[in-house]
SEKOLLO-433357 format. One line per 10 residues: their letters; for each residue x, y, z of C-alpha. Coordinates in pm, whole numbers, always signed. Layout:
REM SEKOLLO-433357
a) X,Y,Z ~ ... $
This chain:
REM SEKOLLO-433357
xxxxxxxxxx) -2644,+4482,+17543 ~ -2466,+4159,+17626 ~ -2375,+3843,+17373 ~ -2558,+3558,+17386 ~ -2348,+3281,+17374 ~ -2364,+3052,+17050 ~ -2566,+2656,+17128 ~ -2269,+2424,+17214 ~ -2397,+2208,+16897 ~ -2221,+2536,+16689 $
xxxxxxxxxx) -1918,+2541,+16865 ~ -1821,+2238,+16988 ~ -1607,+2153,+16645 ~ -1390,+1837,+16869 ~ -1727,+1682,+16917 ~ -1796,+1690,+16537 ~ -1483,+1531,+16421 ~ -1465,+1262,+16667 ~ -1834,+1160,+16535 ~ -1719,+1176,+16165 $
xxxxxxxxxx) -1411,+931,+16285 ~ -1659,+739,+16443 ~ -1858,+639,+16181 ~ -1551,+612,+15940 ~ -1409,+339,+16189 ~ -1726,+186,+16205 ~ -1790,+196,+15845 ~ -1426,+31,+15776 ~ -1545,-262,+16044 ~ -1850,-333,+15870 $
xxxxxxxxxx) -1678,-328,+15535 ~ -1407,-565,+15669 ~ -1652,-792,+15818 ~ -1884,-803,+15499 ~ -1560,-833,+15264 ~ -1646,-1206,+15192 ~ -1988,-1132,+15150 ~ -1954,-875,+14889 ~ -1688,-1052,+14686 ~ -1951,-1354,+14684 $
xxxxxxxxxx) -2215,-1132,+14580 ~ -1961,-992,+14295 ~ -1883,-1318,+14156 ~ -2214,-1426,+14144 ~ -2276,-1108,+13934 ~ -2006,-1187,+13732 ~ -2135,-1567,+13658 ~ -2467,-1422,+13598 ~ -2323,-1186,+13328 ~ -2106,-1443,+13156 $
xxxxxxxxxx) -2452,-1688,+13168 ~ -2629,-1450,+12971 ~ -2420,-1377,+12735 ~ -2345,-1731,+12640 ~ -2749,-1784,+12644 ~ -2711,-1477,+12383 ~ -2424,-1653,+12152 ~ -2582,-1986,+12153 ~ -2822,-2069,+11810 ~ -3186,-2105,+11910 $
xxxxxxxxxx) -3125,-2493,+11779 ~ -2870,-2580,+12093 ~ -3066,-2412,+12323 ~ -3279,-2720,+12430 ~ -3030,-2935,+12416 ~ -2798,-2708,+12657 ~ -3065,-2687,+12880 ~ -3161,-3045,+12919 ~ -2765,-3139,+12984 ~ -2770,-2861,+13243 $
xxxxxxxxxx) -3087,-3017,+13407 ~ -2941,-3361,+13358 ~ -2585,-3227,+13566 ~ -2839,-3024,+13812 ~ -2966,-3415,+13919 ~ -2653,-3619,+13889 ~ -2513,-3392,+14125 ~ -2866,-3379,+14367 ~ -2868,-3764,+14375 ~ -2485,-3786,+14480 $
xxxxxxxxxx) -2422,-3826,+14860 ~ -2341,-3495,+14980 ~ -2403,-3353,+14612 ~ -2611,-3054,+14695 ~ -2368,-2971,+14945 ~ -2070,-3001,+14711 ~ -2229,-2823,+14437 ~ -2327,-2463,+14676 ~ -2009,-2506,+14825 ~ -1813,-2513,+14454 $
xxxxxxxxxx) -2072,-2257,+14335 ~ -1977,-2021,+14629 ~ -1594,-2138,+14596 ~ -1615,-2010,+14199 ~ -1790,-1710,+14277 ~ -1530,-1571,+14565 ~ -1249,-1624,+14266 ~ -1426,-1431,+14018 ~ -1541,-1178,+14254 ~ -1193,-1138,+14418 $
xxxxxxxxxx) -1062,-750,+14352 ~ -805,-735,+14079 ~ -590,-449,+14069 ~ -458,-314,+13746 ~ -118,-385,+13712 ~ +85,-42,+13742 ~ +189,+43,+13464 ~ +577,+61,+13413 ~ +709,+373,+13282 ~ +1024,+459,+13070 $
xxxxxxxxxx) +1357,+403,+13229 ~ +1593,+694,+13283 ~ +1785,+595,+12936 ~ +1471,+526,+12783 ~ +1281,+899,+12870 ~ +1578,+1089,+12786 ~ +1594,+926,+12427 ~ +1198,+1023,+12437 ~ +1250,+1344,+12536 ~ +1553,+1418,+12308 $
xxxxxxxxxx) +1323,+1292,+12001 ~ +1073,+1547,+12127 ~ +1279,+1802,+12161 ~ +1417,+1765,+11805 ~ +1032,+1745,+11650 ~ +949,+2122,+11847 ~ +1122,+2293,+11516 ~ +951,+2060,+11240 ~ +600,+2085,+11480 ~ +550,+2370,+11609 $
xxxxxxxxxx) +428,+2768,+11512 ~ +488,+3053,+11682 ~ +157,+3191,+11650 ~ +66,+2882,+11854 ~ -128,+2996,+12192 ~ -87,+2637,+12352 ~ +194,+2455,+12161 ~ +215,+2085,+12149 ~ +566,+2072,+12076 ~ +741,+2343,+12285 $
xxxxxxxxxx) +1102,+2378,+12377 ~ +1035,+2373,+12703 ~ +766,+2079,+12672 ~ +732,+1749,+12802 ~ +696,+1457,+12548 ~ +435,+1330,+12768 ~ +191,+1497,+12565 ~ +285,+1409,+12226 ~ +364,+1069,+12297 ~ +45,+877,+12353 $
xxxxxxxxxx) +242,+528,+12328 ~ +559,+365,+12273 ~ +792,+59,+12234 ~ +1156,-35,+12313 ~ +1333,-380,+12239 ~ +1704,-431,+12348 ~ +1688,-65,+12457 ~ +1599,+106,+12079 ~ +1310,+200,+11997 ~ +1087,-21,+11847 $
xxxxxxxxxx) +730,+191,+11781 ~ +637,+502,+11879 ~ +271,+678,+11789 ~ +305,+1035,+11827 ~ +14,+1340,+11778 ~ +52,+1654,+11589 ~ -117,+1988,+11578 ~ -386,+2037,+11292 ~ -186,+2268,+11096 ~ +118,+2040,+11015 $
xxxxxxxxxx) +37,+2035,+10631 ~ +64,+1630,+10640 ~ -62,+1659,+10298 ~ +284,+1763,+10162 ~ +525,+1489,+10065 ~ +795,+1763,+10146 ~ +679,+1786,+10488 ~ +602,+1411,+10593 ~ +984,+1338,+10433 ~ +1186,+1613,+10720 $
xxxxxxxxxx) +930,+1450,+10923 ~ +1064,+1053,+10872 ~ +1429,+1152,+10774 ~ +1445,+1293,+11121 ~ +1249,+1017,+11315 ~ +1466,+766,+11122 ~ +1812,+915,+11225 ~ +1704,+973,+11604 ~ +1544,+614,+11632 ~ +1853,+455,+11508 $
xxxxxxxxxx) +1996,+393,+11192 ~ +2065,+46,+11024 ~ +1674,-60,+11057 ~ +1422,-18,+10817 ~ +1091,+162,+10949 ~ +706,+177,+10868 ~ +554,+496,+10859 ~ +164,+537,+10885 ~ -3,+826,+10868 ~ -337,+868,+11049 $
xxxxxxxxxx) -426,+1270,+10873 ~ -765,+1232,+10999 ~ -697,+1233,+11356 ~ -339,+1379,+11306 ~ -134,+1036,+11428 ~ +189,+909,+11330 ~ +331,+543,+11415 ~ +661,+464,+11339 ~ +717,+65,+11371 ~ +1025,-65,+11326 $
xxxxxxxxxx) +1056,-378,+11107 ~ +1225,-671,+11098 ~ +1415,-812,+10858 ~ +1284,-1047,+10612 ~ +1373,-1390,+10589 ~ +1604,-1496,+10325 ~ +1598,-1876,+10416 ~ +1308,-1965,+10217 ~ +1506,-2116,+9877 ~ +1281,-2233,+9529 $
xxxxxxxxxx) +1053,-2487,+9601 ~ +675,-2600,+9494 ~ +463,-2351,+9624 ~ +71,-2447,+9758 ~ -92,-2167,+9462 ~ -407,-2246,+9239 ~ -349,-2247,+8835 ~ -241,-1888,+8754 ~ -51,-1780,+9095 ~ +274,-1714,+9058 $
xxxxxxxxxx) +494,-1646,+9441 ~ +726,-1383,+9355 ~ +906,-1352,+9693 ~ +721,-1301,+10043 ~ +705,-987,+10254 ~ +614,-836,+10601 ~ +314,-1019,+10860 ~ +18,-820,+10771 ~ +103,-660,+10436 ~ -117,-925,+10250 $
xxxxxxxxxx) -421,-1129,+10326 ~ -247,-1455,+10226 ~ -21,-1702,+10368 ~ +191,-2022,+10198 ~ +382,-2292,+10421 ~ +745,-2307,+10299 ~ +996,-2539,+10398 ~ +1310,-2406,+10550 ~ +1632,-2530,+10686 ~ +1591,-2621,+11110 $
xxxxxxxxxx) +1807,-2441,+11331 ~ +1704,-2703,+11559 ~ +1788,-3091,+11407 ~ +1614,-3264,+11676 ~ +1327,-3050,+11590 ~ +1238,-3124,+11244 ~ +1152,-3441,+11061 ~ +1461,-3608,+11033 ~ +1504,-3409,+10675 ~ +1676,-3063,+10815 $
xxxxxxxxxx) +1373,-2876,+10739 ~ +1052,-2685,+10880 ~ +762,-2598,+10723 ~ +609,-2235,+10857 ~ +370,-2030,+10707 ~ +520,-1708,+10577 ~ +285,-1414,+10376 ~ +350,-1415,+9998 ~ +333,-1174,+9702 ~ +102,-1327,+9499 $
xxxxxxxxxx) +116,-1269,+9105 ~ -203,-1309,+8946 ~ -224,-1400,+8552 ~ -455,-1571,+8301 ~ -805,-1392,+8136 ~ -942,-1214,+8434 ~ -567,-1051,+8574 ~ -564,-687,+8558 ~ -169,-688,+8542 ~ -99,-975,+8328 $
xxxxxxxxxx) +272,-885,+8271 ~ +534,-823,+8465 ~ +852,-555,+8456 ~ +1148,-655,+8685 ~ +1460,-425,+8719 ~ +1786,-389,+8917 ~ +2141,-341,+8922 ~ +2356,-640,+8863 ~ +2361,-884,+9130 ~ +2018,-807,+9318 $
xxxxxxxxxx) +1853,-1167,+9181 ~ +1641,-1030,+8881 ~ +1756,-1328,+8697 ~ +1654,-1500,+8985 ~ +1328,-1416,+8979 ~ +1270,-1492,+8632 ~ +1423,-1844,+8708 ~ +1146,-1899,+8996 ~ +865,-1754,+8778 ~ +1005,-1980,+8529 $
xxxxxxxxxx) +990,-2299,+8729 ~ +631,-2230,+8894 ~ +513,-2158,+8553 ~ +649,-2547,+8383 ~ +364,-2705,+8675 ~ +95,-2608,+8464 ~ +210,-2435,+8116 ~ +450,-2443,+7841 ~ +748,-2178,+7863 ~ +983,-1970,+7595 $
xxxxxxxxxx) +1320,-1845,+7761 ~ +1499,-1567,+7563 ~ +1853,-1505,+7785 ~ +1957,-1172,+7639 ~ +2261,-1129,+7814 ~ +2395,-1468,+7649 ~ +2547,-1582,+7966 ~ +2435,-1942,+8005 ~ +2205,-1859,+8306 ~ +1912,-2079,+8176 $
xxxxxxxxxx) +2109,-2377,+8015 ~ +1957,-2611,+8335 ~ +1594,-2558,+8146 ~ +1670,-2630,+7801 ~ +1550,-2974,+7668 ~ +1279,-3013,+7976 ~ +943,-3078,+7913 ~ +713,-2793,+7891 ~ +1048,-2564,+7809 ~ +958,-2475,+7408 $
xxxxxxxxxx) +1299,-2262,+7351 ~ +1582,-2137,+7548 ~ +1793,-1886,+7308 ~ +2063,-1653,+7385 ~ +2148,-1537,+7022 ~ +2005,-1193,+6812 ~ +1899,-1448,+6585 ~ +1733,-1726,+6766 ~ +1587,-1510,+7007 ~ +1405,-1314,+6701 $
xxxxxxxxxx) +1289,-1631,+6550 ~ +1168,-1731,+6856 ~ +959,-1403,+6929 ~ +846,-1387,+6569 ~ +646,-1762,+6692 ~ +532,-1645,+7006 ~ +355,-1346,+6784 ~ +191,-1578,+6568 ~ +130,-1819,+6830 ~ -54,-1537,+7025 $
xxxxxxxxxx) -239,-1446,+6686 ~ -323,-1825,+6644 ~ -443,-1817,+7060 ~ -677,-1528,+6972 ~ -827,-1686,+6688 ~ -902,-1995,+6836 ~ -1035,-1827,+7155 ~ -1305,-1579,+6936 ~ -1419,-1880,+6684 ~ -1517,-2114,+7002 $
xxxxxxxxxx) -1692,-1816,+7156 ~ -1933,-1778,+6781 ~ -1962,-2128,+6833 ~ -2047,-2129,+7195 ~ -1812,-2398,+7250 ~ -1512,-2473,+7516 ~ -1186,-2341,+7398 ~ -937,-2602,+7310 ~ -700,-2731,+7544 ~ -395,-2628,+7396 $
xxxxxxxxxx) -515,-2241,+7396 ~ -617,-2269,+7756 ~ -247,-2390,+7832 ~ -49,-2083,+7942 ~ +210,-1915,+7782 ~ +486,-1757,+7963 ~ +739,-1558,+7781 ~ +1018,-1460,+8004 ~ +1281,-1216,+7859 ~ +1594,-1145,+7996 $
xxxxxxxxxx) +1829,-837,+7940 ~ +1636,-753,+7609 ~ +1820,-478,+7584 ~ +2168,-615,+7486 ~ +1962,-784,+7217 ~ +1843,-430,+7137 ~ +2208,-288,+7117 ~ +2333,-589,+6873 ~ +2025,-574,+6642 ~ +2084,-164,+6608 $
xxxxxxxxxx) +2478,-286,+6532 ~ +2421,-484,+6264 ~ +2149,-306,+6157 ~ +1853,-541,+6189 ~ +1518,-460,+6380 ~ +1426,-430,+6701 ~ +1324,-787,+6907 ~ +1158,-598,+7181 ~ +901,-480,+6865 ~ +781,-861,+6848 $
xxxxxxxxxx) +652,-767,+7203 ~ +392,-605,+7100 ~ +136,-868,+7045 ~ +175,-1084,+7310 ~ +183,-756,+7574 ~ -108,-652,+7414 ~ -291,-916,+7344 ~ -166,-1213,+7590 ~ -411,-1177,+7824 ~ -699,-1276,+7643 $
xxxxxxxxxx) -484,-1581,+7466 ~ -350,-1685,+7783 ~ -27,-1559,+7788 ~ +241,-1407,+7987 ~ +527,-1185,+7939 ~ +792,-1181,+8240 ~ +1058,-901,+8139 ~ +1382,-841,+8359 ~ +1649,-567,+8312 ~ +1916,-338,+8456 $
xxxxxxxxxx) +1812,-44,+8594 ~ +2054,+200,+8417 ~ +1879,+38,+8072 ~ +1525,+176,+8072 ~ +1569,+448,+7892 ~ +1625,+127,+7605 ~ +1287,-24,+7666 ~ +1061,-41,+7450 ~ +767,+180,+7517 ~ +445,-85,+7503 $
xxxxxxxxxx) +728,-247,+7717 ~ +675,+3,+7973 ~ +313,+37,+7944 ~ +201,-279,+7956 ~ +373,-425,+8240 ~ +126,-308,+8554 ~ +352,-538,+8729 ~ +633,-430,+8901 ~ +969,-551,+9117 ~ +1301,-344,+9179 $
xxxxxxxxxx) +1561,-516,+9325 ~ +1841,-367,+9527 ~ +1967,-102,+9717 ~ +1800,+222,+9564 ~ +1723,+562,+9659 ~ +1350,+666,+9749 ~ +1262,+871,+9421 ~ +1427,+552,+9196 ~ +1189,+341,+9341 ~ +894,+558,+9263 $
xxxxxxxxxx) +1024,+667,+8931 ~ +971,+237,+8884 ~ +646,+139,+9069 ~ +455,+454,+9012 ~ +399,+541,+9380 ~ +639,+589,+9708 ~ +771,+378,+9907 ~ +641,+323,+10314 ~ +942,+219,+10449 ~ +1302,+387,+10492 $
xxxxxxxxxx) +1561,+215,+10271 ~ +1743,-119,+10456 ~ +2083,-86,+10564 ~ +2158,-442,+10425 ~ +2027,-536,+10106 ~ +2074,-950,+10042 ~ +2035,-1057,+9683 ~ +1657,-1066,+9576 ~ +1582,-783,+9828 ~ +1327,-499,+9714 $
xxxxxxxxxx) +958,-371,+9646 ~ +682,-498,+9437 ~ +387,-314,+9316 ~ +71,-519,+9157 ~ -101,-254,+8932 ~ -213,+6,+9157 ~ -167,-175,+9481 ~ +40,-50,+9776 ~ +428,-78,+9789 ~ +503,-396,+9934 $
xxxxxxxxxx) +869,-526,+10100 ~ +967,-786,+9893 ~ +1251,-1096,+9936 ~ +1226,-1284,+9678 ~ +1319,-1704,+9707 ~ +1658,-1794,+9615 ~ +1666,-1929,+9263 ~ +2007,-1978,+9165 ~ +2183,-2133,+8839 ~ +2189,-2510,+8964 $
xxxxxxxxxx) +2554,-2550,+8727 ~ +2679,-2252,+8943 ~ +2934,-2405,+9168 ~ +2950,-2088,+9379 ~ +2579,-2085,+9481 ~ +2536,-2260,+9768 ~ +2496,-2662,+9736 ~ +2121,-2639,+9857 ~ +1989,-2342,+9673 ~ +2110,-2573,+9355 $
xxxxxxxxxx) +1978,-2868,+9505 ~ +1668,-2707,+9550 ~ +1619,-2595,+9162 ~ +1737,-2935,+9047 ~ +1442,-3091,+9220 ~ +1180,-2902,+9066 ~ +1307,-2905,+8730 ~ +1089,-3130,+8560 ~ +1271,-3472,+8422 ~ +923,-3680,+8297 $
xxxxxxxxxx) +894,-3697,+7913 ~ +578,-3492,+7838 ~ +247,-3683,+7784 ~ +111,-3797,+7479 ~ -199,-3596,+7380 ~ -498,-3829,+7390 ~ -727,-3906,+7068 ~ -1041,-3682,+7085 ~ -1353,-3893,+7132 ~ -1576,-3907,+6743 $
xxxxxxxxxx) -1806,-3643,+6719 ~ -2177,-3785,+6722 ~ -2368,-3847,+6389 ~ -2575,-3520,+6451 ~ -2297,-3293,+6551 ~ -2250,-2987,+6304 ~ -1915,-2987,+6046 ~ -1626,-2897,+6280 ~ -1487,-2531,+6228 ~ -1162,-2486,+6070 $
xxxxxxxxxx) -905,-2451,+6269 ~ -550,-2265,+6201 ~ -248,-2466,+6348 ~ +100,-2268,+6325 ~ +379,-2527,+6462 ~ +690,-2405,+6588 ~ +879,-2554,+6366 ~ +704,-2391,+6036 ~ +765,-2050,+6235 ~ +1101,-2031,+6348 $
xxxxxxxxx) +1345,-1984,+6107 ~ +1698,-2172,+6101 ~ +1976,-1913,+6141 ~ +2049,-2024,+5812 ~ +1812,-1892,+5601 ~ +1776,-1537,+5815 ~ +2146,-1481,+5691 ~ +1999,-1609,+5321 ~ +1709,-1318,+5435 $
């Protein structure tokens, strides 16, 4: 039996292609002759998509009037010579730009220095990372960091930020584990930079961020705070919800005012006190030299804008001599015996608070003004006092602590209490539990500062630690950086001319004013309660008769 040959429409394949290329050529004509066409029609898509959705933002109340200035434009523009001509021809002009094809910029990968740094970090992870029951590893020693690496960061060629995925059997939940984990990724990103750590255990993320230094520019001024906010040094963009402008010195003279200064708006650490603060008092501690006294001199001068202030200088070294004698500054003592004296009033001063405070609330009446009038107490080193009183065999100062830790918040007052670090073990104990306000200051190691603020640090230690540099902790907030403002001694000749400067201005100079007569009582008004009024100077004791004691 003989073949059949096939139809030629089987087996002519030529013929086939040379149709498909036919209508690909002609397909690639039409497109480039309708190009304009279709990017009009694209942009007017485009306007028609932005119209509506500002029709969808704007309140029902502008709607009419929108609409009657668009009318009012439509025949302005219809009533112009050559105005409906203009207007398609600016219509159509607008809607070719936004309907013009924009491609996505390529996106620039890692240069050679930069992937190899990648891909060593990688590399060093695959122990730390990986299991060798593991099917399909994500860290692998043959691996790519690709994978693991869903973004990154370099500045100056170091890394900057990196956010890297882990498998779901890393035990994240192990401070043991995340530690290897950060003591690595801080020694391969580079040392001498302190770095953020956030862990994402959810969705098994890590982003390192490295941070910048904080500014130590910013000296004691008069902070923009309500009644009751205290700054106690400022910290990282980000870590807090609010901002204060400060004034600091212009790199730039032509720049500024005329003054040498700029005003910026930098993110503060906000101390909260008074009736409603959940950590009313506050613990400071450091090694010598990291600007605890400092601190206690800028709570110190905040507090004089709107309260009275007792200074007790344990340490005896003069640091404080620039408040005594000011207005609103009730006592500045340095001695065992003037500093107990002085306690022993602010105990019965507190009692006296507390009793005013509960008779006005039977009475359903305003408490007085000189109970709403903080109190600060700010202690210093009251543990050398604690070491002389056990010498000579007299009792412990940091006892008459008790009361006004335990009690100051509802009589409006405030204990600020500052010490070495190697001293704890002398604190007082309702020292240490009542202060749910903490600060370390200085170059320590991770577990110190969690031994003091109750919780671990987020960030590596710094490589350079400037006076006033550390962590605060408000009650059970997170661990913030903290920098506090330079505060110096303004008799110190060795501080610098405008840190001193600075505290000499805000030290207040005015002669305190005269309490005002209280307005008669009307003929109806019930018998005044009695009141109790202690006076400093029926409480404190002359050194004098404590020796006669």
């Amino acid at each position: 039996m003989v073949r059949r040959p096939l139809p030629s429409i089987l087996t002519s394949r030529p013929a086939l292609a040379r149709g498909r290329d036919l209508a690909r050529t002609a397909a690639d004509g039409a497109g480039d002759v309708l190009h304009p066409v279709i990017t009009i029609a694209r942009g007017m898509r485009r306007q028609a998509s932005w119209a509506g959705e500002w029709w969808g933002r704007t309140p029902k109340d502008r709607r009419g009037p929108a609409l009657l200035l668009a009318a009012a434009a439509v025949v302005i523009v219809a009533m112009m010579p050559y105005g409906p001509i203009l207007g398609v021809a600016a219509l159509v002009a607008s809607a070719a730009w936004l309907g013009r094809e924009r491609g996505a910029p390529a996106a620039a990968g890692p240069t050679e220095a930069e992937g190899v740094r990648l891909q060593s970090l990688y590399e060093a992870l695959v122990p730390y990372l990986s299991d060798p029951g593991d099917p399909a590893p994500l860290y692998a020693h043959d691996g790519s960091w690709e994978r693991a690496f869903s973004s990154y960061e370099f500045q100056d060629g170091r890394l900057a930020r990196l956010h890297l995925r882990y498998p779901a059997y890393f035990t994240d939940g192990e401070d043991d584990s995340r530690t290897r984990v950060e003591q690595l990724l801080h020694a391969k990103a580079g040392r001498g930079r302190e770095y953020r750590f956030d862990w994402n255990e959810e969705e098994n993320h890590l982003t390192l961020t490295a941070l910048p230094p904080l500014p130590t520019d910013i000296a004691a001024q008069r902070f923009v705070t309500s009644p009751g906010e205290t700054v106690l040094g400022f910290t990282d963009e980000g870590a807090v919800q609010r901002t204060v402008p400060v004034s600091v010195p212009s790199a730039d003279e032509g720049a500024d005012g005329g003054d040498g200064t700029v005003t910026r708006d930098a993110p503060a650490v906000l101390w909260r006190t008074g009736a409603r603060s959940t950590e009313p008092h506050l613990l400071a501690l450091g090694q010598p030299g990291t600007g605890t006294t400092s601190l206690l001199r800028s709570i110190a001068l905040q507090a004089l804008v709107h309260g009275d202030v007792v200074v007790i200088d344990g340490g005896g070294t003069g640091e404080y001599a620039a408040l005594a004698g000011r207005p609103g500054v009730l006592a500045v003592e340095d001695g065992l015996l003037g500093a107990a004296a002085t306690l022993e009033w602010a105990v019965h001063e507190t009692e006296r608070r507390l009793i005013a405070v509960n008779r006005a609330r039977q009475a359903g009446r305003p408490v007085a003004e000189d109970v709403r009038r903080p109190l600060w107490i700010v202690v210093d080193r009251p543990t050398s006092l604690t070491q002389l009183a056990l010498a000579e065999g007299r009792p412990d100062p940091q006892a008459l602590l008790d009361v006004p830790l335990r009690h100051g918040r509802a009589a409006n007052v405030a204990v600020a209490v500052a010490d070495q670090l190697d001293a704890t073990e002398a604190l007082a104990p309702v020292v240490i539990s009542q202060t749910r306000a903490r600060v370390v200051l200085g170059r320590l190691a991770p577990e110190h500062v969690q031994a003091v603020l109750g919780a671990p640090q987020r960030t590596t230690p710094a490589a350079d630690v400037p006076p006033g540099r550390g962590y605060a902790r408000l009650g059970t907030g997170p661990v913030l950086r903290l920098q506090v403002p330079a505060a110096p001694d303004p008799y110190d000749e060795e501080a610098p001319a405008a840190h001193r400067s600075a505290v000499l201005t805000l030290l207040p100079s005015d002669p305190a004013p005269a309490p005002s007569s209280p307005p008669a009582p009307p003929d109806d008004a019930p018998p005044p309660l009695e009141t109790v009024t202690l006076h400093k100077g029926a409480v404190i004791r002359t050194v004098a008769d404590l020796e006669l004691g």
